[in-house]
VOFI-361196 format. One record per residue (C-alpha): x, y, z; residue number from 1; residue in one letter; chain. Coordinates in steps of 0.05 Angstrom, whole numbers, always signed. Layout:
[[X; Y; Z]; NUM; "A"; "A"];
...
//
This chain:
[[-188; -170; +802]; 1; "X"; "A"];
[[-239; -123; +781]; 2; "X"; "A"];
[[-218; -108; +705]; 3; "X"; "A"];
[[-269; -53; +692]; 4; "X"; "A"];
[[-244; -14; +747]; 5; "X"; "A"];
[[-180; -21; +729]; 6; "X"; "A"];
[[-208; +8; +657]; 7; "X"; "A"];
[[-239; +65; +697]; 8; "X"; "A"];
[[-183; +78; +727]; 9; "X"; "A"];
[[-131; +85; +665]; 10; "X"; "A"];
[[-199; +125; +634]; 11; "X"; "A"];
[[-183; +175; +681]; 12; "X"; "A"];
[[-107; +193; +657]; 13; "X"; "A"];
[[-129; +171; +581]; 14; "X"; "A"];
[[-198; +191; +557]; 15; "X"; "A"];
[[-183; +149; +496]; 16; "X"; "A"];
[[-174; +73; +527]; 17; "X"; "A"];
[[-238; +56; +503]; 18; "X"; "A"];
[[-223; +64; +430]; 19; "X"; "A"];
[[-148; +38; +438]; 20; "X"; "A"];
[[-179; -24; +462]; 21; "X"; "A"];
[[-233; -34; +411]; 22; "X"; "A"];
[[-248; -79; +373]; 23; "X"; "A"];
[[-215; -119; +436]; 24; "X"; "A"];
[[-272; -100; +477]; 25; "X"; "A"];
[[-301; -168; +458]; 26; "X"; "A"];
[[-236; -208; +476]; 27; "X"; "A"];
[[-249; -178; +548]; 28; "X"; "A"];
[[-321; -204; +543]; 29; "X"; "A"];
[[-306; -270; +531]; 30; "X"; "A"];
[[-247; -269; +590]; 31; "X"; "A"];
[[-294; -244; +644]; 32; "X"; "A"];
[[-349; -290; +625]; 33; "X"; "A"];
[[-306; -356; +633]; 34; "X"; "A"];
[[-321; -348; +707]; 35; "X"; "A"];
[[-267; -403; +734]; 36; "X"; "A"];
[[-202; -397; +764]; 37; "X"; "A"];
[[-167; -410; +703]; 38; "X"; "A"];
[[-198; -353; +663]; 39; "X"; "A"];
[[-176; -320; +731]; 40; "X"; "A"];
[[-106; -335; +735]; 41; "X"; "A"];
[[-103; -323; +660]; 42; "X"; "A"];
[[-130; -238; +671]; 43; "X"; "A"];
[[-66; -207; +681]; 44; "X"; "A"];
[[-25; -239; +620]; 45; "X"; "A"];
[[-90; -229; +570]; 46; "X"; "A"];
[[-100; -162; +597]; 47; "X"; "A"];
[[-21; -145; +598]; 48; "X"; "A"];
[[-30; -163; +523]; 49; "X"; "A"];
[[-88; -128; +500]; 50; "X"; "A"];
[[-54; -60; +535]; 51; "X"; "A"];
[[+13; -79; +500]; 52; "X"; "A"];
[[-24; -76; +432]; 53; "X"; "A"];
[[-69; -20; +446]; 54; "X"; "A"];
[[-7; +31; +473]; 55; "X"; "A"];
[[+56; -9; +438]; 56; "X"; "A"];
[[+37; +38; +375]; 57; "X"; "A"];
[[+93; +65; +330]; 58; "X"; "A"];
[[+127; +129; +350]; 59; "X"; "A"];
[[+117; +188; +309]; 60; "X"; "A"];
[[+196; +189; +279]; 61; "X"; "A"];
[[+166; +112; +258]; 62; "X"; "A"];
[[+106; +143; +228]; 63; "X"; "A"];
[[+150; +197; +199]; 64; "X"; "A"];
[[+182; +153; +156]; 65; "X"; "A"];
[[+135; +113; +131]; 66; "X"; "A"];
[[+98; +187; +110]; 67; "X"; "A"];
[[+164; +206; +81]; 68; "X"; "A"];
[[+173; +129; +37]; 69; "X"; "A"];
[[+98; +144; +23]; 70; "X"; "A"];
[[+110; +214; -2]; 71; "X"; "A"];
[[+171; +192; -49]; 72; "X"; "A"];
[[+130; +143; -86]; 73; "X"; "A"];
[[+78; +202; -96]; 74; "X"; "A"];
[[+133; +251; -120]; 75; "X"; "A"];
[[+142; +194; -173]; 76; "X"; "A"];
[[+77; +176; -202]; 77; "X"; "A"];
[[+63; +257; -195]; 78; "X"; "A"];
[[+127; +261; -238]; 79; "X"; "A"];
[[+106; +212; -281]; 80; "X"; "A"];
[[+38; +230; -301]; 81; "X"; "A"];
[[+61; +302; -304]; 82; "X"; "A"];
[[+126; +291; -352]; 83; "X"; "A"];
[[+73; +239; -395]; 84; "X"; "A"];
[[+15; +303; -403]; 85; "X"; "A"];
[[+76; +351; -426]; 86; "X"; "A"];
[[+111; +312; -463]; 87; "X"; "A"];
[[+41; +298; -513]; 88; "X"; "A"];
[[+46; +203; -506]; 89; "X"; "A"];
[[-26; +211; -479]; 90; "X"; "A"];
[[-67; +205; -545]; 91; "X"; "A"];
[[-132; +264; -537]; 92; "X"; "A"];
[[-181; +204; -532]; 93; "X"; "A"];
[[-153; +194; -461]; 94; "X"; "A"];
[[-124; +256; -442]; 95; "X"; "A"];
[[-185; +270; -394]; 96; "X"; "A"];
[[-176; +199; -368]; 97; "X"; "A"];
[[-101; +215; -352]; 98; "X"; "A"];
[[-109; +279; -330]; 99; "X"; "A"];
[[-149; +259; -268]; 100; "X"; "A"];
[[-103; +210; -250]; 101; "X"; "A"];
[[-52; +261; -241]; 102; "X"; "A"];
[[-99; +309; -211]; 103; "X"; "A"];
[[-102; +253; -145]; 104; "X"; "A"];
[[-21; +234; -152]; 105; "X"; "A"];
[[-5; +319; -143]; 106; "X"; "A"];
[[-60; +319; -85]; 107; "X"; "A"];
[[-30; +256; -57]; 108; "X"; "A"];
[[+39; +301; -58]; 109; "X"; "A"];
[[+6; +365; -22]; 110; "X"; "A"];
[[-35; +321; +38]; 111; "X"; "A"];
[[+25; +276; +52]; 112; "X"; "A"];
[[+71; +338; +59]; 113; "X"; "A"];
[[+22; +377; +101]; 114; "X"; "A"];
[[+11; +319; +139]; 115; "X"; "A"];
[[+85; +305; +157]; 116; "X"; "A"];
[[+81; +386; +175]; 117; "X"; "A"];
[[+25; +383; +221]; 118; "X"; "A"];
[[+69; +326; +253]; 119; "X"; "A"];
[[+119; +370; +272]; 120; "X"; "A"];
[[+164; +343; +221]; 121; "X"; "A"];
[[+195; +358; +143]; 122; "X"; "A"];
[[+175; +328; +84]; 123; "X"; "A"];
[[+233; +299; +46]; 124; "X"; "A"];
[[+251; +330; -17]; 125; "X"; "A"];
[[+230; +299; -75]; 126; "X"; "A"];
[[+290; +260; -111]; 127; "X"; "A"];
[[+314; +266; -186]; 128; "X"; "A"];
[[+278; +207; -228]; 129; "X"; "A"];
[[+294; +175; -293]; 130; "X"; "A"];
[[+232; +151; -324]; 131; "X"; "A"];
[[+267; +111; -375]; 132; "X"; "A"];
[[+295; +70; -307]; 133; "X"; "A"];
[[+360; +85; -331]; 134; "X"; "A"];
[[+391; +107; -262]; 135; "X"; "A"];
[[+392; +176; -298]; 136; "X"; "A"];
[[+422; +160; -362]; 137; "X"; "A"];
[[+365; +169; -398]; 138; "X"; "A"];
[[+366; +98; -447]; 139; "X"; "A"];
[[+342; +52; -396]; 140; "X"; "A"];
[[+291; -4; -415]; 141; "X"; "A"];
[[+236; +42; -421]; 142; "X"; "A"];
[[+268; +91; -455]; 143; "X"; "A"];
[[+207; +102; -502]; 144; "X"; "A"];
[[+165; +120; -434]; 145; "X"; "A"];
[[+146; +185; -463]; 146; "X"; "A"];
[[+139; +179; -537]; 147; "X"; "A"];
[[+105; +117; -545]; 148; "X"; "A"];
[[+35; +102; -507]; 149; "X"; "A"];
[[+45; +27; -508]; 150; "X"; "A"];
[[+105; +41; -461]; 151; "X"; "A"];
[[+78; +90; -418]; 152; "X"; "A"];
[[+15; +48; -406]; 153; "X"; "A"];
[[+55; -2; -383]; 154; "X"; "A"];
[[+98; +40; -336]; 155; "X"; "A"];
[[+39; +67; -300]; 156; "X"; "A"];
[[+11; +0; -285]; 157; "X"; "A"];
[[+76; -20; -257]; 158; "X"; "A"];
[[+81; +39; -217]; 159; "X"; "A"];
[[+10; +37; -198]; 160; "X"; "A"];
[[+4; -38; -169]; 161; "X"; "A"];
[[+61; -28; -142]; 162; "X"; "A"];
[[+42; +32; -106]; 163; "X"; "A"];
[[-21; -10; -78]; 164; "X"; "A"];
[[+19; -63; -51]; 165; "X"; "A"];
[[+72; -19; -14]; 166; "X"; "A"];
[[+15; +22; +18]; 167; "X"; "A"];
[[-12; -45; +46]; 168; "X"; "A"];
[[+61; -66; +61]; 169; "X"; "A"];
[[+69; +2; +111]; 170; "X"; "A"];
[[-4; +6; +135]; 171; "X"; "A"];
[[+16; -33; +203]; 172; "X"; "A"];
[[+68; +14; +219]; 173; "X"; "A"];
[[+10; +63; +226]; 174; "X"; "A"];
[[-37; +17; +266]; 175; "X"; "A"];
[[-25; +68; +339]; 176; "X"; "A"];
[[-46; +127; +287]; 177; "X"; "A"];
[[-116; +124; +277]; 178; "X"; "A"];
[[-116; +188; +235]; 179; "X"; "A"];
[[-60; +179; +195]; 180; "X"; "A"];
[[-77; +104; +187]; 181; "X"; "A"];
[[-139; +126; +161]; 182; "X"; "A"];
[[-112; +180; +114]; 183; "X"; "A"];
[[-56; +129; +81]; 184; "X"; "A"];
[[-127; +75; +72]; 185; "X"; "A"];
[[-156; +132; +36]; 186; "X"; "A"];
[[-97; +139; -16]; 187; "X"; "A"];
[[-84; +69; -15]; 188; "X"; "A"];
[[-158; +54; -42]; 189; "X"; "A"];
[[-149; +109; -90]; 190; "X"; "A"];
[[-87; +76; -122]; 191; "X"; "A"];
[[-124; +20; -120]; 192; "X"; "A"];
[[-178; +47; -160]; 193; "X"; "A"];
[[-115; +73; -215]; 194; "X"; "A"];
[[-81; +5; -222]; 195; "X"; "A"];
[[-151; -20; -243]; 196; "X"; "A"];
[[-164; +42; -293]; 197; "X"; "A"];
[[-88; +34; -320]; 198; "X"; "A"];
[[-105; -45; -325]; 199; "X"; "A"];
[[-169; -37; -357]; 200; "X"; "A"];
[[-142; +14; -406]; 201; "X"; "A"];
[[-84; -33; -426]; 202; "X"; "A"];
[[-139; -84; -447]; 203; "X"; "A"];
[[-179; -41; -481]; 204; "X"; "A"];
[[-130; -14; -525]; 205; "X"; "A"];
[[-104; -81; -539]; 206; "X"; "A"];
[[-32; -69; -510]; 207; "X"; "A"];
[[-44; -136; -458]; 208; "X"; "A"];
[[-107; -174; -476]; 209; "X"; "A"];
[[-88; -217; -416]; 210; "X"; "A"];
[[-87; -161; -365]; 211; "X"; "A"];
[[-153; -153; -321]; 212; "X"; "A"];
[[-166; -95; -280]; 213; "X"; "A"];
[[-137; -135; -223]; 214; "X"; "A"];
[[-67; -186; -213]; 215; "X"; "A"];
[[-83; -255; -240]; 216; "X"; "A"];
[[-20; -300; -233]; 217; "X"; "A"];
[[-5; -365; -239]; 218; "X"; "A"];
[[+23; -412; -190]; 219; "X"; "A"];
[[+104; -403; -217]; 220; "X"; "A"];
[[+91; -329; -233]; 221; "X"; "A"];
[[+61; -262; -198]; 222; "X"; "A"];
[[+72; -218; -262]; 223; "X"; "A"];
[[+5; -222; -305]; 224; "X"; "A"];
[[+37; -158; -354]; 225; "X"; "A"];
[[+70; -190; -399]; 226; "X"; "A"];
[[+142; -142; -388]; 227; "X"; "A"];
[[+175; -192; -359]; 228; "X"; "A"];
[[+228; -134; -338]; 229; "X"; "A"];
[[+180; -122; -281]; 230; "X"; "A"];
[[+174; -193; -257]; 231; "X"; "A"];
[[+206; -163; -187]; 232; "X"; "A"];
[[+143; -118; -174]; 233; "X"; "A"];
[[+98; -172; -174]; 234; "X"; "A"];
[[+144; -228; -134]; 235; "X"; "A"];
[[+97; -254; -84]; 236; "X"; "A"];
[[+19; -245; -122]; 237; "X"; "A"];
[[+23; -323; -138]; 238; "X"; "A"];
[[+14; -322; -58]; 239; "X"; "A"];
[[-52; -370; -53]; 240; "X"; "A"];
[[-53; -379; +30]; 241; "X"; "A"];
[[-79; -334; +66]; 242; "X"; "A"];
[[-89; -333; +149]; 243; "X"; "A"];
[[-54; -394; +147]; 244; "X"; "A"];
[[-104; -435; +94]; 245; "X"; "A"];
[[-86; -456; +24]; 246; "X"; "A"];
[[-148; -426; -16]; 247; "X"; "A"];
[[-137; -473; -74]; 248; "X"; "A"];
[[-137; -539; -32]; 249; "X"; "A"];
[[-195; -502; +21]; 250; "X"; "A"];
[[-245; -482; -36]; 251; "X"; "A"];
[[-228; -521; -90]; 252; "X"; "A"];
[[-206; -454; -126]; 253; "X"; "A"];
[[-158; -440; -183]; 254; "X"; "A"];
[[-89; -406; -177]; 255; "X"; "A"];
[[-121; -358; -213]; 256; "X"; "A"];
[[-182; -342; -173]; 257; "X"; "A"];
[[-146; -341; -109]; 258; "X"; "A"];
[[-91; -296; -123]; 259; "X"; "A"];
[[-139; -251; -156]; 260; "X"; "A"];
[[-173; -247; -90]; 261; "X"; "A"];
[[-121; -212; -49]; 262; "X"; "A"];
[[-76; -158; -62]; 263; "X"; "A"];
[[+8; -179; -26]; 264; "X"; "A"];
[[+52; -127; +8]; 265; "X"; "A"];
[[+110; -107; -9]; 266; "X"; "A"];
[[+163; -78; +55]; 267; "X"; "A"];
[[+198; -14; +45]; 268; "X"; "A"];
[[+256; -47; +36]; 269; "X"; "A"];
[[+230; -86; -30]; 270; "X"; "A"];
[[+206; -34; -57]; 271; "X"; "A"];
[[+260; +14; -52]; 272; "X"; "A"];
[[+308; -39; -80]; 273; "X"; "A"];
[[+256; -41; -143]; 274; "X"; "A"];
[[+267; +34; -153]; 275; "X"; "A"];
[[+333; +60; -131]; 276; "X"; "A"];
[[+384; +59; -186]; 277; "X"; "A"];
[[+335; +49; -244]; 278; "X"; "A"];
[[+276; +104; -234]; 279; "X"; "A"];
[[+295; +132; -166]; 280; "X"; "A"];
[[+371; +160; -186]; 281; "X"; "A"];
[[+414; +141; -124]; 282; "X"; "A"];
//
């Protein structure tokens, strides 16, 4: 079996098997360079695999959805900040701070629906919220959201680590999509980089002087807040394996240290059952 011809062969119907293999270009190094039967006899299974994994990508009504989940979480934290700069919480020593956090949440809104466009497909409309998480009654246990900062604060770094984690919970859906993959990275790091600000801004102004700009838990508990009403949105950050290794008992680490290292998903699924019927009216 001559594998690179077989390569040059499917090259000639698909321009792009190169980068659907790679990185797995150095899986088919190693194979070739075993040079005994085994390795031999072993080609057409490895090679069945790495083509399962390099075409088995998610269809585009699969990627659809995962734009559409994406772009309801936007319409939310757009809503959020928005309703929070009209309705006057955001004292003027942070208004600027604030305001450019919104600016990326309504940008987030416009490239996720133009991207679901260009994919043929239509953005779903954006639902009615209740930012008190009342399941639109209006006096649920934030009902202060928008007249006390404290509150607000503390909203917005729920929503915002939360936001991280479900981007990172949908991002191998999109693994077949390069470009799209690449795009939802892109926001993810940028929600990232506003659940550290929120954090940050929470300990500055004394409202958590626990909270750092990134989870700490403890080995019984993923919520580092201090609202334990949120305890759901961080189930799983007291995770301290990862790949299969304890970090603690590997490194000699603390709880602390190791779940501060790495960032858990959270499925669809999860996060939708955080949402729906408190700020997401169903």
């Amino acid at each position: 079996m001559n594998l690179f011809n077989i390569i040059d062969e499917i090259e000639k119907v698909d321009p792009e098997i190169h980068e659907r293999l790679n990185p797995r270009r150095a899986a088919i190094k190693n194979i070739t360079s075993f040079g005994s039967k085994v390795a031999f006899a072993a080609m057409p299974f490895a090679l069945g695999t790495m083509f399962k994994k390099a075409y088995g990508a998610a269809s585009t009504t699969d990627i659809v959805g995962v734009l559409n989940y994406a772009l309801t979480l936007e319409y939310l934290e757009s809503y959020f900040y928005n309703q929070g700069t009209a309705s006057g919480v955001v004292p003027a020593a942070n208004q600027a701070y604030i305001a450019e956090i919104t600016d990326d949440e309504n940008k987030h809104v416009t490239f996720l629906k133009s991207v679901i466009t260009s994919l043929g497909a239509t953005p779903v409309a954006s639902p009615v919220f209740d930012l008190t998480a009342g399941n639109n009654k209006g006096n649920g246990p934030f009902k202060d959201v928008l007249t006390n900062y404290t509150t607000f604060l503390a909203v917005a770094q729920a929503f915002e680590d939360t936001g991280v984690r479900a981007y990172k919970g949908a991002a191998p859906i999109l693994l077949g999509n390069q470009v799209v993959l690449t795009a939802a990275l892109s926001i993810h790091a940028v929600e990232a980089r506003h659940a550290s600000a929120i954090r940050l801004l929470r300990h500055n102004l004394g409202h958590d002087a626990n909270t750092r700009p990134w989870i700490v838990s403890t080995s019984a508990k993923g919520n580092d807040t201090g609202v334990a009403i949120i305890d759901g949105n961080y189930a799983g950050e007291e995770n301290v394996t990862q790949g299969g290794v304890n970090l603690v008992t590997a490194l000699g680490t603390s709880t602390a240290v190791a779940t501060a290292s790495f960032d858990e998903p959270l499925s669809k699924d999860q996060v939708l059952a955080l949402l729906v019927g408190s700020f997401i009216v169903s």
